[in-house]
Structures are given as C-alpha cells and as structure tokens.
N, C-alpha and C positions, 0 to 999 in steps of 0.2 A: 401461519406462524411466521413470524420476523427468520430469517436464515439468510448468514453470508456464509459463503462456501470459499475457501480458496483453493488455489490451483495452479502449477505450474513451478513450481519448485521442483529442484534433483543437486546433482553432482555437475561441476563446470570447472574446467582448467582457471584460471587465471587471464584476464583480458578478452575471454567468451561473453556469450552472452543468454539471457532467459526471460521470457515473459512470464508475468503472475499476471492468474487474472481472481477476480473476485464477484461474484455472481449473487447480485442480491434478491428477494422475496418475499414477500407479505407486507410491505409498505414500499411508500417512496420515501429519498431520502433527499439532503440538500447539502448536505455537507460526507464526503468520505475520505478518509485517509489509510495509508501503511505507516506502520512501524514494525520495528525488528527486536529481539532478544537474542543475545551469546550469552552461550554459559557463565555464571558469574558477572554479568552486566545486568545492568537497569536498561527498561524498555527506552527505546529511542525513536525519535521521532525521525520517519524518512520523508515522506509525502504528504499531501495534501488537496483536495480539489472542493469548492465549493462552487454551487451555483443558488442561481433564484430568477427568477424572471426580469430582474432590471439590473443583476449583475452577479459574474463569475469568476473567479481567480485561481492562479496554480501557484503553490509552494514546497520548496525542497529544500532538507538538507543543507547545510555547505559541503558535506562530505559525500554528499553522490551528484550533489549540482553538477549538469553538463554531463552527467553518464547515463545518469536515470530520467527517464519519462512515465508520466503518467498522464492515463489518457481515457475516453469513458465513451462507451455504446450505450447512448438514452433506449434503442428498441430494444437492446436485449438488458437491460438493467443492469448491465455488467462494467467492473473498471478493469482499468491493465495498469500495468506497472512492467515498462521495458526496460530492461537491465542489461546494459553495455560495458565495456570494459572493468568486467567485476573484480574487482582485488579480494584477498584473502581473509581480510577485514570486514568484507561486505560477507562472511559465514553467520548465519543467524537464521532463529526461527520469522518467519517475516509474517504479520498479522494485519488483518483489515479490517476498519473501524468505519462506524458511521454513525450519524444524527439528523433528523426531521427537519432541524434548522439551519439556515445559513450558519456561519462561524466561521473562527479564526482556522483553528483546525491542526496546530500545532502542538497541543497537549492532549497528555491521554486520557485528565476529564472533561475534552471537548467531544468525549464520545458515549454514547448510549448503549452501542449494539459493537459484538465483537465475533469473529470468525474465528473457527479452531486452529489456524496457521499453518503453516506451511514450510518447509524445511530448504532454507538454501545451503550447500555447500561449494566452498572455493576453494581450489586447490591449486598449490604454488608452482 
C-alpha cells in the first residue's frame, strides 16, 4: 500500500529549529513536496524536490527561502525538511505530498498521494 508517514514536528521558541522527515512506501516516487495549513488559512505551498534520471530541481517558498531546506535519503525513501530560524508564522499543520512523475511541484494538484501531517508550533 502507497503510505507517507510524517514526523518530526512539536513545540519550538522562536529562531529554534526542527527537522520533518517523511518516509515513503509502496512505490517510487519522482516528484515530493510540503505544504502547511494555519487555522483559518488555505493550504500553502512550502517546498518542493523533483528528480528523474536526466534531471533534478529544488523549490521554496519566498517566505522560508534561506531558512528552509529540503533534502532526500534515495536508500531509505525518506525526505527532510530542515527548519531554521522559525518565526511564529511558520505555526502550521505541515503535510507531505507526492507523485510518480517528474513535475512542477508547486501546487497542490501536482500531487497524488498525501501524508496525515504533522503539527508545528512556534512560539514568540
């Protein structure tokens, strides 16, 4: 069965930091990305990675560009998402998305397959 699991979410002051990871299973994939939800917000697009065998690219955000990394273990089918200098603003359920195919990877119907999320909080 297709399953992304996420992981690594909690509670963090202000300018701390947290790793998310997200662990996928029962396919390969070629495109995965996070996005976040705040209460009373629209799902928002935070990251991006796609690969394929004649090419790969990363995308972020303007609003975590330069804090946020994303980054991916091929042996263990797993991606990260390194979260630096979080502001209070970056509080959201934060969800990880994927698809079979190369892609853009910026919108949320560039995706197929979805993980139950993961809960950051930031505090001032």
């Amino acid at each position: 069965q297709v399953q992304l699991v996420e992981s690594g979410g909690g509670l963090v002051q202000a300018g701390g930091s947290l790793r998310l990871s997200c662990a996928a299973s029962g396919r390969t994939f070629s495109t995965m990305g996070w996005f976040r939800q705040a209460p009373g917000k629209e799902r928002e697009f935070v990251a991006a990675i796609s690969w394929s065998t004649w090419s790969s690219s990363t995308t972020y955000a303007d609003s975590v560009k330069g804090r946020f990394t994303f980054s991916r273990d091929n042996a263990k089918n797993t991606v990260y998402l390194q979260m630096n200098s979080l502001k209070p603003e970056d509080t959201a359920v934060y969800y990880c998305g994927a698809r079979g195919s190369y892609g853009w990877g910026t919108r949320e119907y560039d995706y197929s397959y979805w993980g139950q999320g993961t809960q950051v909080t930031v505090s001032s």
